[in-house]
C-alpha positions in Angstrom: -1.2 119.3 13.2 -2.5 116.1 15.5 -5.0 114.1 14.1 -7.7 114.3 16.5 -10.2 111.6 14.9 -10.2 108.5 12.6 -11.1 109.3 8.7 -12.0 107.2 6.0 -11.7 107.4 2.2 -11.9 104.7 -0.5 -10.5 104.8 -3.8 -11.1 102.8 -6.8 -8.4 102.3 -9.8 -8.6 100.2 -12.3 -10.9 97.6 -10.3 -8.6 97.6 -7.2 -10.0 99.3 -4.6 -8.0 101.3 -1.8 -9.0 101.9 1.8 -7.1 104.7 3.1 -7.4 105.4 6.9 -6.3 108.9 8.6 -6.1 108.4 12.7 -4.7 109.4 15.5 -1.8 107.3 16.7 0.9 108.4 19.5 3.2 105.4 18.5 4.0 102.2 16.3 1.8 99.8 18.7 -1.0 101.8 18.0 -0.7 101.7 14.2 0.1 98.2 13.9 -3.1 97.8 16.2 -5.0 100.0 13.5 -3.0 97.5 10.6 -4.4 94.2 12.4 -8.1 95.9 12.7 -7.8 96.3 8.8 -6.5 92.9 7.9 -9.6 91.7 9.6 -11.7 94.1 8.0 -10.0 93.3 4.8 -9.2 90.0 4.3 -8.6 89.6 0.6 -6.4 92.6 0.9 -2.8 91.5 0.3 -1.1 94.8 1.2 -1.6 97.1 4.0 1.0 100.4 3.5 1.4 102.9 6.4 2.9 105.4 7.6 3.8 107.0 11.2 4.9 110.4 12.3 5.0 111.6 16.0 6.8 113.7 17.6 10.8 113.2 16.1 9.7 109.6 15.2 8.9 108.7 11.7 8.3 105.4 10.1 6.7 103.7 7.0 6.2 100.1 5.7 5.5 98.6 2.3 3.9 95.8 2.6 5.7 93.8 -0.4 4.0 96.5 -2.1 5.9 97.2 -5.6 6.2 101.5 -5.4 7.7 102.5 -2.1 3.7 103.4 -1.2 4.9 103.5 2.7 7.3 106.1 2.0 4.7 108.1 -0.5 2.4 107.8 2.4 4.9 109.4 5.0 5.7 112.1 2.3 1.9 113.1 2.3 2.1 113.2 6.6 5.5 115.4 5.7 3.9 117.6 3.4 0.9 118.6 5.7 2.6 118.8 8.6 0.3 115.7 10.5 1.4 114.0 13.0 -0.8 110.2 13.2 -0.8 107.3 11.5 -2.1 107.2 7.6 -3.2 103.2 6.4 -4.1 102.3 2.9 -5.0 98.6 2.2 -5.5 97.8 -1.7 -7.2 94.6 -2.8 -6.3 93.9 -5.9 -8.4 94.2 -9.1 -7.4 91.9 -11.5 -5.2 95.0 -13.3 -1.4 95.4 -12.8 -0.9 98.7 -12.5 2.7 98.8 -12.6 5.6 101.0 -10.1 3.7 104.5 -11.1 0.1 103.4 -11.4 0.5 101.8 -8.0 2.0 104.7 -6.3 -0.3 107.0 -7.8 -3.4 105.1 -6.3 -1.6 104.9 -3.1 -1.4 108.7 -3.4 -4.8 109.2 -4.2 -6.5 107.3 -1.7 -4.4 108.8 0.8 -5.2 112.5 -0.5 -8.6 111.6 -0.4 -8.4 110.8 3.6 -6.5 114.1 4.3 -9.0 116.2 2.3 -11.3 114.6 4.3 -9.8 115.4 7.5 -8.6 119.2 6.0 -12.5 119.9 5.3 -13.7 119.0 8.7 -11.2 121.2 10.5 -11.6 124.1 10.2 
């Protein structure tokens, strides 16, 4: 399924907080344009993970992110069959969360967007 429209979820672990955006993107440039919209909305954030699936292209980036949340992200696109970009920028807490606490939050901000967007569609 496309995504049609730009969603937004926030999620809250532990004192960091996670900005997950769901949007329609046809290729990389337009999700690296969506990444440098969020670094200016998010300053203080010192990771922005995404993800990218379009057509037989598929992609995902870290960040420097501990977790591999770039690939969890592109798992979640796989899983649901959406094809769009899926961004989730985490400013840090104060908390270390460690590998699984970290992909976990990742997951759950980016769940959060798709449930979201799934609610709306029908």
């Amino acid at each position: 399924m496309k995504i049609d429209r730009v969603i937004e979820f926030k999620h809250v672990c532990e004192r960091s907080r996670f900005f997950a955006v769901l949007f329609p993107a046809a290729d990389e440039e337009e999700v690296l344009k969506m990444v440098r919209l969020k670094k200016g909305e998010h300053r203080k954030a010192n990771h922005h993970c995404w993800a990218f699936r379009a057509g037989n292209s598929e992609r995902s980036r870290d960040d420097g992110e501990v977790g591999h949340p770039g690939r969890v992200l592109l798992e979640l696109l796989r899983r649901e069959d959406l094809a769009g970009g899926l961004l989730v920028s985490r400013l840090f807490g104060g908390v270390k969360l460690g590998v699984g606490g970290v992909s976990r939050a990742f997951r759950d901000a980016a769940e959060g967007a798709i449930a979201e967007f799934k609610k709306n569609t029908k």
